[in-house]
N, C-alpha and C positions, 0 to 999 in steps of 0.2 A: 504494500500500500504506500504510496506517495500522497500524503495529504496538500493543504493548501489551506491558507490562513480560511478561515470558517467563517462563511455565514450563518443568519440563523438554522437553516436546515441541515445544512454540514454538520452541526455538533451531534446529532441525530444521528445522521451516516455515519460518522466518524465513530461512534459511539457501540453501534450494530456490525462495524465491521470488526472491531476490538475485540468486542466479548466475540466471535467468532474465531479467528484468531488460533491455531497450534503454538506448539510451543517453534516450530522451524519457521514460524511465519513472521516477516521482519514491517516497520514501516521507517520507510526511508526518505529522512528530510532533507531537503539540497540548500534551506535555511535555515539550520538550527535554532539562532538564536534569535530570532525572527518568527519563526514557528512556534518556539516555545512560548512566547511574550502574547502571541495573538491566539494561544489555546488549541492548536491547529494538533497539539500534541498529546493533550489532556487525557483523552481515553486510554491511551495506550499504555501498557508497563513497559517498565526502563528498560528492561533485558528484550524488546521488542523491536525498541526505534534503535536506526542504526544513522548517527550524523553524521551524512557526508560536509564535508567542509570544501570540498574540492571537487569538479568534474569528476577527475580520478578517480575518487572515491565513492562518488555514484555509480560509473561504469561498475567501477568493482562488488559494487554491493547488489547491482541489480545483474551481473553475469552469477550472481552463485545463486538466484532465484528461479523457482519454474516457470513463474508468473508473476505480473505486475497489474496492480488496480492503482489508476491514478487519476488524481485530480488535480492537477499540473501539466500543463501542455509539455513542459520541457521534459518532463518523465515521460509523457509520452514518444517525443521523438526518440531520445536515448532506448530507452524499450524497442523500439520497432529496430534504428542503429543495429543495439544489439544481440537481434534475434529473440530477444525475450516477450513471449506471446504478453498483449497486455488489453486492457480495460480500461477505457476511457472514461472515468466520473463525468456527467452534466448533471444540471439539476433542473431541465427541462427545457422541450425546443421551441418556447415561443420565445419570438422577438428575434432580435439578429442573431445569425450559428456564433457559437461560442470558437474561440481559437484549437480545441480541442476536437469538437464536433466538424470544422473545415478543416483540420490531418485527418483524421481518419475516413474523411468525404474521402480528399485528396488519392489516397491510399486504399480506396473502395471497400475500408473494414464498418463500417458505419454499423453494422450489423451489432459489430462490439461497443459500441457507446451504451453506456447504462445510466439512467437515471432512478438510482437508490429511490425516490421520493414515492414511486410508482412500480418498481421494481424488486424482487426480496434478494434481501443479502446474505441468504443461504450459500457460505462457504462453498460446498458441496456443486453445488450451479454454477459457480463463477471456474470452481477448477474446470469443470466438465467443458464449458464453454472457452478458456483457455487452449486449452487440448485438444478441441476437434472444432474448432471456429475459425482460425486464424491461416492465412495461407502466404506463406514467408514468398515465396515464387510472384505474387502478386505484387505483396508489397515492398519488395526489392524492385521489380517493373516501375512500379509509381515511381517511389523515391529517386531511380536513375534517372526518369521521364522533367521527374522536378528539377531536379540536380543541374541534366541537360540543360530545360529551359532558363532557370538561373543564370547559367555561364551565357546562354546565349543574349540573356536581354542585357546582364552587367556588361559585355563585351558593345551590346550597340549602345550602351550609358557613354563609355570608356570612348569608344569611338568618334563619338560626338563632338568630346571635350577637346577634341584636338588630335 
């Protein structure tokens, strides 16, 4: 679990996803002390959350997982990065797509976006759906597709200027 400073429905999810929780099951902060200060942590016990302080240390914390539930866009790219099936937290699709909800458009997983609010946080459902949801072949295609375009719009930016 990758959480994200909390709204009010978030303490909720946050809360349902904890008490759910094994003991090999980790939540990985990319702002600890930021997280901590804004409760984004609260549910959780200490031998659970694992604070990355560093890129680095995210990578590393999320390659020794089977799976990632998150409610951080940036945990989601890293996830997909690398190869770590993942779940994207929203808390529901009205109004404009959330940054989270346009990756996994991007990336044709949309399937995997869950909103907790309407959705049950049954452990057991989310592994299942980890495991037989996700199609890495896909979204290495996307990612490369984005990648491409990137280089090619920065390079007519770059062009422009001189």
């Amino acid at each position: 679990m990758i959480p994200r400073k909390p709204a009010p429905e978030h303490h909720e999810i946050f809360r349902r996803l904890a008490a759910e929780m094994k003991s090999r099951d980790r939540a990985i902060t990319l702002f600890p002390a930021t997280d901590a200060a804004s409760g984004a942590l609260q549910h959780f016990q200490d031998g659970q959350v694992v604070a990355a302080r560093t890129i680095a240390e995210c990578v590393q914390a999320i390659d020794r997982v089977t799976g990632v539930v998150s409610a951080r866009y940036h945990g989601c790219i890293l996830a997909a990065k690398r190869r770590a099936p993942s779940i994207g937290v929203v808390t529901g699709f009205e109004g404009p797509a959330t940054k989270i909800h346009e990756f996994y458009r991007q990336i044709a997983h949309e399937h995997l976006l869950v909103d907790f609010n309407s959705a049950p946080t049954n452990r057991n459902a989310i592994v299942r759906r980890l495991r037989e949801e996700v199609d890495f072949g896909v979204i290495e295609s996307r990612l490369s597709g984005l990648a491409a375009e990137f280089r090619r719009r920065l390079a007519g930016i770059l062009q422009s200027l001189g």
